[in-house]
C-alpha positions as CSV (number, residue, x, y, z in Angstrom):
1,X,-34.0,6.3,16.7
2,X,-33.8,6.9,13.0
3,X,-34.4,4.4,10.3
4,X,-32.4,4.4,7.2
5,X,-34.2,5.4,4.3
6,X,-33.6,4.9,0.3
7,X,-32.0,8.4,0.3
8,X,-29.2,7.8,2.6
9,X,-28.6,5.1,0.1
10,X,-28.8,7.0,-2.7
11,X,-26.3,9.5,-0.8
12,X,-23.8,7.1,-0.5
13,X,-24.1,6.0,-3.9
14,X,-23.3,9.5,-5.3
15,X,-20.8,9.8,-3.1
16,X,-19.2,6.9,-4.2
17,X,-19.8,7.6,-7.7
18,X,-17.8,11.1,-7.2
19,X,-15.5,9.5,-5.7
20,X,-14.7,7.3,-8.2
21,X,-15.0,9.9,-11.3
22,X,-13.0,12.3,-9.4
23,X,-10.5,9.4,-8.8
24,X,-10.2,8.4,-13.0
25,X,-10.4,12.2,-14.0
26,X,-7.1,13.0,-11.7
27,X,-4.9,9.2,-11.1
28,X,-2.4,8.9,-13.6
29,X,-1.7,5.6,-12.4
30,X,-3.9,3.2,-14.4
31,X,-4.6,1.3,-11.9
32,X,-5.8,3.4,-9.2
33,X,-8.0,4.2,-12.6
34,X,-8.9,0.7,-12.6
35,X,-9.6,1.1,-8.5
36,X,-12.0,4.5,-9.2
37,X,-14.1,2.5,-12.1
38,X,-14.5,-0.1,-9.6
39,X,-15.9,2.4,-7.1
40,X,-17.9,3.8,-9.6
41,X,-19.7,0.3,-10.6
42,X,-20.2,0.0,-6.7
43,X,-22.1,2.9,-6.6
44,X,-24.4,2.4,-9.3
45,X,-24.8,-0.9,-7.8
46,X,-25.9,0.7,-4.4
47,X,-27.9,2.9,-6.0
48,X,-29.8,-0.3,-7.9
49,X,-30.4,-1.8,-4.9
50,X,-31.7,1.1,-3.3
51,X,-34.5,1.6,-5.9
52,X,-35.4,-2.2,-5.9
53,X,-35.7,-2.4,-2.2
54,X,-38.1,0.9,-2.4
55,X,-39.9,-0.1,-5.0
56,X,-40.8,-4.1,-3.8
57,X,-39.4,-4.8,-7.2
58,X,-36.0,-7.4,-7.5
59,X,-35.3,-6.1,-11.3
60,X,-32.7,-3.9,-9.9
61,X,-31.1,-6.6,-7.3
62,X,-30.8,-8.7,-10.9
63,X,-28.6,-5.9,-12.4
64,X,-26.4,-5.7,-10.1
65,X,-25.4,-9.7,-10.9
66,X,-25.0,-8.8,-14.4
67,X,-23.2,-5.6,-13.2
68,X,-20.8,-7.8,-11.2
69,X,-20.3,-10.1,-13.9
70,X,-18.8,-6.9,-16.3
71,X,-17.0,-5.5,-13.5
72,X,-15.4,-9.2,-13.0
73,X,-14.6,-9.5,-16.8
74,X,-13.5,-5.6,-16.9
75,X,-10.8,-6.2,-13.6
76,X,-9.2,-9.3,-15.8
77,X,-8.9,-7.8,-19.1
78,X,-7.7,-4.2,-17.5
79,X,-5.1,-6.3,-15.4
80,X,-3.9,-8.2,-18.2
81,X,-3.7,-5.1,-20.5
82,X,-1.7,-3.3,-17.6
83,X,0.8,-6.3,-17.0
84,X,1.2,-6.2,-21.1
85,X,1.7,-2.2,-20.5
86,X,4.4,-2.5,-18.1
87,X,6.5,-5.5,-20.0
88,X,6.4,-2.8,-22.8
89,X,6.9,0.4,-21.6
90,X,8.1,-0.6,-18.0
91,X,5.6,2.0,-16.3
92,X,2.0,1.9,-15.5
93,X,1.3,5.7,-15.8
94,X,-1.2,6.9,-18.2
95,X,0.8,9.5,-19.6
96,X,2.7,6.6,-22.0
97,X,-0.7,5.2,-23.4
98,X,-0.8,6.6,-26.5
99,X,2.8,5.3,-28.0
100,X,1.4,2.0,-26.9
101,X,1.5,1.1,-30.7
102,X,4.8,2.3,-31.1
């Protein structure tokens, strides 16, 4: 039986990482945008973990709390900015953005 090793974790962070770029670079729905950045702070977090459990060290186990912490504070402000978005413009596609000040 095979054991799992740091690169199969390191493979599914990437892909989840791509995932998630691929997903902001082509959504024009901001938040499905929202939902890709979120995937991509998931795989950097994998990826964290990975190299602290490889390396005996906890340093990286510690980033991923702070990570969680921006990704917390990142989800409320993007969701209040959206809701504010829609009141004004009545859509949440990212095509309207930039006569938000109009």
């Amino acid at each position: 039986m095979e054991t799992v090793t740091p690169q199969h974790f390191l493979i599914l962070a990437s892909l989840l990482f791509a995932v998630g770029f691929l997903g902001v670079v082509i959504r024009r729905n901001i938040l499905l945008v929202l939902m890709s950045l979120e995937l991509m702070l998931n795989g950097i977090n994998v990826a964290l973990v990975a190299f602290s459990r490889s390396g005996a060290n906890m340093d990286g186990s510690l980033f991923v709390f702070f990570i969680m912490t921006v990704a917390a504070a990142e989800v409320s402000l993007g969701l209040a900015l959206l809701v504010a978005f829609y009141k004004k413009r009545k859509s949440i596609f990212s095509e309207g953005m930039s006569l938000l000040g109009n």
